[in-house]
C-alpha positions in Angstrom: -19.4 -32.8 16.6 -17.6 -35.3 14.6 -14.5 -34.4 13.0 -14.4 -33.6 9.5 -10.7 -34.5 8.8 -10.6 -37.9 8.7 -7.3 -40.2 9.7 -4.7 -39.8 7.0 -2.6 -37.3 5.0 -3.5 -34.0 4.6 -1.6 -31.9 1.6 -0.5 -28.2 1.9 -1.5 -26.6 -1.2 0.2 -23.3 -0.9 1.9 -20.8 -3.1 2.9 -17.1 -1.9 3.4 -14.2 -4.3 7.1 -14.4 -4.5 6.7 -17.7 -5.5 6.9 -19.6 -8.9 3.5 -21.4 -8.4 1.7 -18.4 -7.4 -1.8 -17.3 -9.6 -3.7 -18.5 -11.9 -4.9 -22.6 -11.3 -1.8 -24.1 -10.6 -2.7 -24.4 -6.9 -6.2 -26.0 -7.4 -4.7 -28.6 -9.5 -1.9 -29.4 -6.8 -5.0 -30.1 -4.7 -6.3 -32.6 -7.7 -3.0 -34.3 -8.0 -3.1 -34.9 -4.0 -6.5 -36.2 -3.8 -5.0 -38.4 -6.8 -2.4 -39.4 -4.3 -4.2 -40.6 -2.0 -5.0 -37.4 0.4 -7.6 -37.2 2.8 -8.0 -33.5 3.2 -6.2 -30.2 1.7 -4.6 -27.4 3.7 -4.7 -23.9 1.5 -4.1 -20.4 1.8 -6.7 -17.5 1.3 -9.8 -17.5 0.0 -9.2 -17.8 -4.0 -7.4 -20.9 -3.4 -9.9 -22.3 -0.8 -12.7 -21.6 -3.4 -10.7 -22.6 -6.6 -9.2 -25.9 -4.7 -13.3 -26.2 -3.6 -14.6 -25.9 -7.3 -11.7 -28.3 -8.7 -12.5 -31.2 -6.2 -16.1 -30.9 -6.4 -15.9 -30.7 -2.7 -14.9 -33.8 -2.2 -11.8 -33.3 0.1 -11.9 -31.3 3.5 -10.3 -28.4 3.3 -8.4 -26.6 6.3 -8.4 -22.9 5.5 -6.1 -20.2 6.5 -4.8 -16.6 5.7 -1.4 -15.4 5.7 -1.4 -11.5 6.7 1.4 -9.7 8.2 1.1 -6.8 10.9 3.4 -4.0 12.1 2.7 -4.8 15.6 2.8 -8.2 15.9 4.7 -11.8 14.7 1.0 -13.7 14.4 0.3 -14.1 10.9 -1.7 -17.2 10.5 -5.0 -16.1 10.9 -4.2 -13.0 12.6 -7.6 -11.0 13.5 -11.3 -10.7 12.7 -10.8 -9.9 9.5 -9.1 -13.1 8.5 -11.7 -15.1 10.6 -14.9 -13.5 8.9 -13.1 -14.2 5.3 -12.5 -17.8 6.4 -16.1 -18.2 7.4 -17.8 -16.5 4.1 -15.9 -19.1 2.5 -15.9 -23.0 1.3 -13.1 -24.3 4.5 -14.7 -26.9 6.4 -11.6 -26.1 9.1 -10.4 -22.6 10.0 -6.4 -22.1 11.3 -5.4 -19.6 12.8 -1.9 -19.2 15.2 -2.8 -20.0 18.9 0.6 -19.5 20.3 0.1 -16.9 23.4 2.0 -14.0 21.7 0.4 -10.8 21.4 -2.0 -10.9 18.2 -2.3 -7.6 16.5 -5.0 -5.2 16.8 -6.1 -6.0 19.7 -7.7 -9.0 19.1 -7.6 -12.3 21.4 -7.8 -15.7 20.9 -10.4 -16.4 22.8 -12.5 -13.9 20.9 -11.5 -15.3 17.7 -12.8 -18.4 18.8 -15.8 -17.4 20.4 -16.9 -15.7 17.1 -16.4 -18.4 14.9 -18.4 -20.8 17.7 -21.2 -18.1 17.4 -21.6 -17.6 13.3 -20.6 -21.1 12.1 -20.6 -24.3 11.9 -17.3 -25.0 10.9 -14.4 -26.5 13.1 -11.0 -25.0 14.0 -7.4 -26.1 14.0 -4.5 -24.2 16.9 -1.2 -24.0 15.2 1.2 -24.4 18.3 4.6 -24.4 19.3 4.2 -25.5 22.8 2.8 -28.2 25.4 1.4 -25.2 27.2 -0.3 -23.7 23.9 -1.9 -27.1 23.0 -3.2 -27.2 26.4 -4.6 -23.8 26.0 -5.9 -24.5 23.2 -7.5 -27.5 24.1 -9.3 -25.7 27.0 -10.4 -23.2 24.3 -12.4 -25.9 22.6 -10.0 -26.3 19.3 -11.3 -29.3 17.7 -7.5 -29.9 15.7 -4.2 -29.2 17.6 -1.1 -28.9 15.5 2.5 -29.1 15.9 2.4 -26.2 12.8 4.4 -24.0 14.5 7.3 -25.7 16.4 10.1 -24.4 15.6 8.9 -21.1 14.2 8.6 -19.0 17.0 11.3 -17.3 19.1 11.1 -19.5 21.8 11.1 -22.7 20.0 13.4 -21.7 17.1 16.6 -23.9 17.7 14.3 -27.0 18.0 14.4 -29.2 14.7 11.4 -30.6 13.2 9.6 -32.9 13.0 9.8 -33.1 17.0 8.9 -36.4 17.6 8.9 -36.5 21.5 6.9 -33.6 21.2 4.0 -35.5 19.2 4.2 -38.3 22.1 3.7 -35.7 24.2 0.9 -34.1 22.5 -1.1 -37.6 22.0 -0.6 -38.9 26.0 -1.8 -35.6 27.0 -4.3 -34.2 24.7 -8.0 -35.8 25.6 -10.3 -33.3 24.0 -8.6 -32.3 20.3 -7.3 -34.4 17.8 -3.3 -34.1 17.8 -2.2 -32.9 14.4 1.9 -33.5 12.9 2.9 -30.8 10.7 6.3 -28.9 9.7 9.6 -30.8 9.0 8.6 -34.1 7.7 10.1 -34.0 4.4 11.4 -37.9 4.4 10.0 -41.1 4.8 12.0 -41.6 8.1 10.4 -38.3 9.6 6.9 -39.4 8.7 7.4 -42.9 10.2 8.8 -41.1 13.6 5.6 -39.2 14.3 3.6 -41.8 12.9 5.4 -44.0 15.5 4.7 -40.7 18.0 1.2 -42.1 17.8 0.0 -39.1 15.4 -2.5 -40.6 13.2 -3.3 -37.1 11.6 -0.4 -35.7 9.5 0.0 -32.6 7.6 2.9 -32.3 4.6 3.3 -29.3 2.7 7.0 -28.2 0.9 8.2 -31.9 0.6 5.3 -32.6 -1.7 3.8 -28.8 -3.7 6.9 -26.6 -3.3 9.2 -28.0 -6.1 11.8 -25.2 -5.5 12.3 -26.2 -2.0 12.5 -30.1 -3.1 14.9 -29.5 -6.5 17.4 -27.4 -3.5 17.6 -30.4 -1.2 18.8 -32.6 -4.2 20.9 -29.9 -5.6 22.5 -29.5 -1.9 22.8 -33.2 -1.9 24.2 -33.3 -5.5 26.8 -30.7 -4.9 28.1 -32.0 -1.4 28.9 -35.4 -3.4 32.7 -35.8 -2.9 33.1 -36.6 -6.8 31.0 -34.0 -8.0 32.7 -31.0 -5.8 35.9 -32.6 -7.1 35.1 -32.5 -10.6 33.6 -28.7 -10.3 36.8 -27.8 -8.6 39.1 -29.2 -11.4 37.3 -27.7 -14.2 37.6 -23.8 -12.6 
């Protein structure tokens, strides 16, 4: 099969509920303004903003669909069970993502029959959010057509690692024959994009650096208020 995501930058387009973009179309139109950009594919979250990102491009852009879901007895919430999978597949993702760490997924389910059931009622390909070299490889003898670095960092065993980890891509791209190595999480500069790019990723995902404006107005702010001047002039005034 050839891939559908082609070399390039993909955008995040995501918004949770306790979040200022949230509803309505604002997340479809962060899709337009990437594909404006210069993005090659879109990365969303559940099905209304697959569809609506869908209707607003025209399907022109690849998009890698996913959905967020939070269980009592389990941390796996990317694409967690059945239930997610069979959403994804009813609607307009050409990639499905779901966590393929080796935790315990809730329900019940597997991985392997996650994948197996998407192999058997689709066409569409699939992406492993990983945290670890032995997860990608896991993956990759799964059959994943996308491996990404999505979750490095964010798991208990990887948590005091910073991102973007770009030893970790290297190691992901010398090793990884049968998937196509994905960078994602942490690359919120220029610097940290050329250090995977450099990694040999050639596939990169960017999310809150680019469609969460809260999360990019607090880096200035923190940057703003550690100025020497300005915490000096703050302090005088009290």
């Amino acid at each position: 099969m050839k891939n559908v995501l082609p070399r390039g930058l993909v955008v995040s387009c995501q918004a949770l509920k306790d979040e200022p973009l949230y509803g309505g179309d604002t997340i479809p139109k962060m899709a337009v303004a990437a594909k404006v950009g210069g993005a090659v594919g879109i990365r969303a979250n559940t099905v209304r903003d697959i569809n609506g990102i869908y209707r607003h491009l025209d399907g022109s852009l690849p998009i890698i669909g996913l959905i967020k879901r939070d269980y009592a007895d389990s941390p796996v919430y990317i694409t967690p069970t059945l239930k997610e999978v069979k959403a994804l597949i009813d609607s307009k993702c050409d990639v499905i993502a779901m966590d393929a760490t080796l935790r315990k997924r809730p329900a019940g389910n597997s991985l392997e029959m996650l994948v197996q059931y998407v192999r058997g009622h689709c066409n569409k390909e699939i992406m492993a959010d990983i945290a670890t070299f032995e997860e990608a490889k896991n993956a990759e003898a799964l059959g994943f057509d996308y491996i990404s670095t999505t979750l490095r960092s964010y798991t208990e065993e990887t948590k005091d690692i910073q991102i973007p980890d770009a030893a970790f891509c290297r190691l992901l791209v010398e090793n990884i024959k049968n998937s196509v190595v994905v960078a994602e999480g942490g690359i919120t500069s220029f610097a940290a994009l050329k250090d995977v790019l450099d990694a040999g990723a050639r596939h990169v995902i960017i999310g809150g650096a680019i469609t969460r404006p809260q999360n990019i107005t607090r880096m200035f702010v923190g940057v703003l208020e550690s100025h020497e001047g300005f915490a000096a002039e703050k302090e005088a005034k009290k």
